[in-house]
Structures are given as structure tokens and as C-alpha cells.
C-alpha positions in Angstrom: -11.3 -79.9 -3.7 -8.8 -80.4 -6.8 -5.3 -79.1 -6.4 -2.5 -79.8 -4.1 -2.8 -79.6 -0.6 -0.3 -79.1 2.6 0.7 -82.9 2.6 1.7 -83.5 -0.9 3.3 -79.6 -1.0 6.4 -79.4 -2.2 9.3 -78.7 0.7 12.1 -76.2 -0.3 14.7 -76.2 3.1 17.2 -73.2 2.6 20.2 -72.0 5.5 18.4 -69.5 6.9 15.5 -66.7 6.8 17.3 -64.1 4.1 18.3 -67.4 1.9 14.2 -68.2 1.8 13.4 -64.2 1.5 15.9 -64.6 -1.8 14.5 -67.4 -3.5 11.1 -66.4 -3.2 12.3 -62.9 -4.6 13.7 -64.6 -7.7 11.3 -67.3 -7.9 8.2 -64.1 -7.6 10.1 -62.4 -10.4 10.5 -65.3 -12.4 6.5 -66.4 -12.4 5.6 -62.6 -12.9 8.1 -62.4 -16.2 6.3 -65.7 -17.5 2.7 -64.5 -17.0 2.1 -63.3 -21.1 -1.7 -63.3 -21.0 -3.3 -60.6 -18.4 -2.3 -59.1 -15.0 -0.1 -60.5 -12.6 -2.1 -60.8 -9.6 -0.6 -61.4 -6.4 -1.7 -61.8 -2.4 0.5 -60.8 0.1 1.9 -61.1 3.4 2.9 -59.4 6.6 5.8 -60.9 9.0 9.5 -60.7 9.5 10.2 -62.9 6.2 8.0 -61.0 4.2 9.4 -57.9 5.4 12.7 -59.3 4.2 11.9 -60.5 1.0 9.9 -56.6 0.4 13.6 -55.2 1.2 15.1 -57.3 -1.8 12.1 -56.2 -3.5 13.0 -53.0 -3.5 16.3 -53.1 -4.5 17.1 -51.1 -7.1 19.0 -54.0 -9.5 15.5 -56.1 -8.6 12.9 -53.6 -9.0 14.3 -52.7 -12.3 13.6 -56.0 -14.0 10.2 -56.3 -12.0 6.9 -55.6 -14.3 5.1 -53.7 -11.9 2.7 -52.1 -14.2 1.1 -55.2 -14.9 1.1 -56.6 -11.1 -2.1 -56.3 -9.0 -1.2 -56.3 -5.4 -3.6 -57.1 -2.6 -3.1 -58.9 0.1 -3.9 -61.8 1.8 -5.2 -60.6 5.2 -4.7 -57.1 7.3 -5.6 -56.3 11.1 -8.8 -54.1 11.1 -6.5 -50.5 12.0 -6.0 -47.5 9.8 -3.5 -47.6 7.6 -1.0 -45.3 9.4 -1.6 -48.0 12.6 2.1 -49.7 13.3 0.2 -52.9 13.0 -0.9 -52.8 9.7 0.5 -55.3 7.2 0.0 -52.4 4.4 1.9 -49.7 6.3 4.4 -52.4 6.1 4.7 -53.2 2.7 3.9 -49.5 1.8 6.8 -48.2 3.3 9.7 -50.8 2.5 8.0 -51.7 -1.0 5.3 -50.3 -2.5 6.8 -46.9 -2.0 9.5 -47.5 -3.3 9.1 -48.6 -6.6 6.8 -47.9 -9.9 3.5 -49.9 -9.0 1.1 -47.6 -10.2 -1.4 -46.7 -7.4 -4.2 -48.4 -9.2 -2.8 -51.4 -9.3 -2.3 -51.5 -4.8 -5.5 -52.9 -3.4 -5.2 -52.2 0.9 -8.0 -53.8 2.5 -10.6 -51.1 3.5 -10.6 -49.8 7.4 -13.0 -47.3 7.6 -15.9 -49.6 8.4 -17.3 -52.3 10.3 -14.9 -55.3 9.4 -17.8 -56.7 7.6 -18.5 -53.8 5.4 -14.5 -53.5 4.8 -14.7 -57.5 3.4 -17.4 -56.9 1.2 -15.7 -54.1 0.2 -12.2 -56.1 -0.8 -14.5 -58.4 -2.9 -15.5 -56.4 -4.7 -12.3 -54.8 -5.4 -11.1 -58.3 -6.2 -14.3 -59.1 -8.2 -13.2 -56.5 -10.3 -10.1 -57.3 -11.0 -11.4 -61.0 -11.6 -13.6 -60.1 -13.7 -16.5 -62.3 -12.7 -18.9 -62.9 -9.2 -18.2 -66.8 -9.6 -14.5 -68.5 -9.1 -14.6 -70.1 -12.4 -12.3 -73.5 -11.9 -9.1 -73.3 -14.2 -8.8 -69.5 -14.0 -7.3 -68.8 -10.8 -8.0 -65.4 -9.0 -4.6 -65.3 -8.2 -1.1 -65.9 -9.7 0.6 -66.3 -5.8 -1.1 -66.2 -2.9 2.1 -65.7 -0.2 1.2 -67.5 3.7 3.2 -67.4 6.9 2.0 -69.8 9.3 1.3 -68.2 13.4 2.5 -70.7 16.7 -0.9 -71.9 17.1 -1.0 -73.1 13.1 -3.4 -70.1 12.2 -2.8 -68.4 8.0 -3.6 -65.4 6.6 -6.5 -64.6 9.8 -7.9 -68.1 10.0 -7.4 -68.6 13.3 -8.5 -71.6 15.7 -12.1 -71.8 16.3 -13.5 -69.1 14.3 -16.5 -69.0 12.2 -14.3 -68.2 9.4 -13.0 -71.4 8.8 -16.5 -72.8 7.8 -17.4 -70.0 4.8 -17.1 -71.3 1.4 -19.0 -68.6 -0.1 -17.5 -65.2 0.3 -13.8 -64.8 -1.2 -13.3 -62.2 2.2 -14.6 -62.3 5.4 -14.2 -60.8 9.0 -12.2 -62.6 12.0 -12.0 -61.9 15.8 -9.3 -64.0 16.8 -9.6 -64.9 20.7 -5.9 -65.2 21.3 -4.5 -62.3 19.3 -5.4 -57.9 19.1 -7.6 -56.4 16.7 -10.2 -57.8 14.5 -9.1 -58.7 11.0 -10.4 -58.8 7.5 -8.8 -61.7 5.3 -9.4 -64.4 2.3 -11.2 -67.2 3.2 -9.7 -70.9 1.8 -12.1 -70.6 -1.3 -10.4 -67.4 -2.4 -7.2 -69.0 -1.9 -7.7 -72.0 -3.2 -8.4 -69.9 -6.4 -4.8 -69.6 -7.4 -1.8 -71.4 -9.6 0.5 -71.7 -6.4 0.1 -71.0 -2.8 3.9 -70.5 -1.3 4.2 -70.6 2.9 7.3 -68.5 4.0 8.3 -70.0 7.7 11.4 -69.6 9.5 12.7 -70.6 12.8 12.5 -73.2 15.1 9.8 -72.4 17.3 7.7 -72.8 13.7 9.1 -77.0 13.7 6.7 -78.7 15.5 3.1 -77.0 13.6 5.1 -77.6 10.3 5.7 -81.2 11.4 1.8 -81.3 12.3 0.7 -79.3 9.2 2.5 -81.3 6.9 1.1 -84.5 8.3 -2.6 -82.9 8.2 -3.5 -82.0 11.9 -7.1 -81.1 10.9 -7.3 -79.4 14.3 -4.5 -76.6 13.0 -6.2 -74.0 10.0 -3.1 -73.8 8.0 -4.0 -78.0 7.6 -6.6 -76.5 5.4 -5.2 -74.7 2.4 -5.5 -75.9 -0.7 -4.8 -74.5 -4.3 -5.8 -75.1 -8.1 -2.0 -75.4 -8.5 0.9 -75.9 -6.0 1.3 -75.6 -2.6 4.6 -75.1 -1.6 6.3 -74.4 1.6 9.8 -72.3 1.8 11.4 -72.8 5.0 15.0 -72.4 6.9 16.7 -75.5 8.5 15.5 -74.3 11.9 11.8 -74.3 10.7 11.7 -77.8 8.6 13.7 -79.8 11.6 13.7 -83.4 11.2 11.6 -83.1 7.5 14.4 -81.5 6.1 16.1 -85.4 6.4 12.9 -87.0 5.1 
């Protein structure tokens, strides 16, 4: 595939998890200001960094300058629970974000739970088919402006987790996952969808994350997160504790 991938992606090292939380915050505002031509489309997270950088998000000094209306939210993976579930990455966002700023509802795209997981991922294609514009990824228009990762102990993305039948589809944009070391099934992008976008930005933080960055970043084709490409950058936004010894190299 054309783009960068994890081992030529650019490293940012910042103090700690609230300094990575704020420069993705002005880096997110900064790429959706620049986007002239069309919506601003944008995947999103769940964790404890992304739950940070949602907080600054919603700030009123931030959200003012923010052009919501013009943003498309969805988001880049969800555990297979009703929205009101305490596990759901869009009860998240909804609460400390989404609620509390001027994103028309339209423009919030939750992946569907009322269905098998497989109906729900159809279902979020075509939502995102729709937004797209076409059936086909067509190369040099990327689905997505950002597509926003974390990376899990055991070097799992999004839900593309170790060993699962996932991480061979290169047809669907979405697609089911039964992870056999974590609850719930999930619904979540598959690497073509990601790979459809101008930059892919991992948020990681702490030190237990050192050692699958260190393997990631060298390629360990055994860890999913190895995998990701994109069309555009790849870039990884980390603490000191996370990048360890690559923050010297």
C-alpha cells in the first residue's frame, strides 16, 4: 500500500499525558480550520487520553473557534453495548464532548447496537458510504481527514485484535470482532478504511505502553497496530513514559 506506515511515522515525545491531549487539541483544530473544500471528517477514539483531549475539546475558549458544523464525527471502533452501557466509547465522547458543544446531530455518526454486530457494520458503511460519497475508496480522496488510534498492551488498534479474522478483510470499510482476551464483541474500521485518510495520529501514554511502541515502531508483524497504514501520515503522539529509549533516538 502507498502512504506512510508505523516505521517511517513521525514521533512527537511530549512531558506527559495532558501535554499530548493539548497538542493534539490544537493540532485537530488547526487541520479542521485548513480543510476549505468539503466536510471535515474525523474518526475517533475511546481511552484515558482521548477522554482528556475531549475535556479540552469542550472548553468553552476551544469550542468556540472549532467549526463544528462542518465536522463529521464517527468513530473509529465501539464495544457492541447500548449506548447508555458504561463501556461505550460514544457514551464517552457524548457526555464530555459531543454534548457539550454545537455539532449538529446529523453530523454524530455512533456505530449502530441494536443488531447482530454484523448487521450494525454494514450498517456504519453505509453511514460512511454516505458521507463518502462513493461504494469504492477512490485513491487520493481519503475517507477521512484524521483517523485518531490508541494502541492496547497486547499491540491491538481500534478492535483489531491478535488473531482475529478481522485483520485479513480488505474489502469491507467495517467489520465485526470477538476479541479472545477482552469483554464484548466489537464493531470497528478495518485497515482499508483507515488507510483511507490524510493522517492517522496514535495517542499513547505511559510506560507500560514502551515496550509495544518499541516493537510497533520496528514492525513486529505479529502485533496489529504493526499494520496501519495511511494515504498520508502516520504519526504517533506520546509522553516520555510511553516513547522510552526512542525518545533519545
Amino acid at each position: 500500500m502507498s502512504g506512510h506506515d508505523v516505521t517511517s511515522a513521525r514521533l512527537v515525545v511530549l512531558e506527559d499525558g495532558e501535554a499530548v491531549a493539548r497538542k493534539m487539541a490544537q493540532w485537530l483544530l488547526d487541520q479542521a480550520l485548513a480543510k476549505k473544500d468539503g466536510p471535515f471528517v474525523v474518526a475517533l477514539s475511546g481511552g484515558s487520553t482521548p477522554k482528556r483531549l475531549f475535556k479540552i475539546m469542550a472548553e468553552p475558549a476551544y469550542a468556540a473557534q472549532f467549526p463544528w458544523r462542518r465536522t463529521q464525527i464517527f468513530f473509529g471502533d465501539d464495544r457492541h453495548v447500548p449506548f447508555t452501557h458504561e463501556d461505550s466509547n460514544f457514551r464517552m465522547t457524548s457526555e464530555i464532548l459531543i454534548d457539550q458543544v454545537d455539532l449538529p446531530p446529523e453530523n454524530v455518526h455512533p456505530i449502530p447496537a441494536d443488531g447482530t454486530p454484523e448487521h450494525d457494520a454494514a450498517l456504519y458503511q453505509a453511514a460512511l458510504v454516505d458521507v463518502y460519497g462513493s461504494h469504492h475508496l477512490i485513491p487520493g480522496r481519503p475517507l477521512f481527514d484524521v483517523v485518531m488510534l490508541g494502541m492496547g498492551p497486547d499491540g491491538h488498534t481500534a478492535s483489531l485484535f491478535p488473531r482475529q479474522p478481522i485483520l485479513q478483510e480488505r474489502e469491507k470499510w467495517v467489520a465485526a470482532c470477538t476479541p479472545d482476551n477482552a469483554p464484548h464483541d466489537r464493531v470497528s474500521l478495518t485497515y482499508t478504511a483507515i488507510h483511507s485518510s490524510r493522517a492517522v495520529v496514535f495517542l499513547i501514554e505511559g510506560a507500560g505502553k514502551a515496550e509495544m511502541l518499541a516493537r510497533v515502531r520496528a514492525g513486529d508483524a505479529s502485533l496489529p497496530s504493526s499494520h496501519i497504514t495511511s494515504e498520508g501520515e502516520v504519526v504517533f503522539l506520546t509522553d516520555k513514559a510511553a516513547a522510552g529509549d526512542l525518545a533519545n533516538g
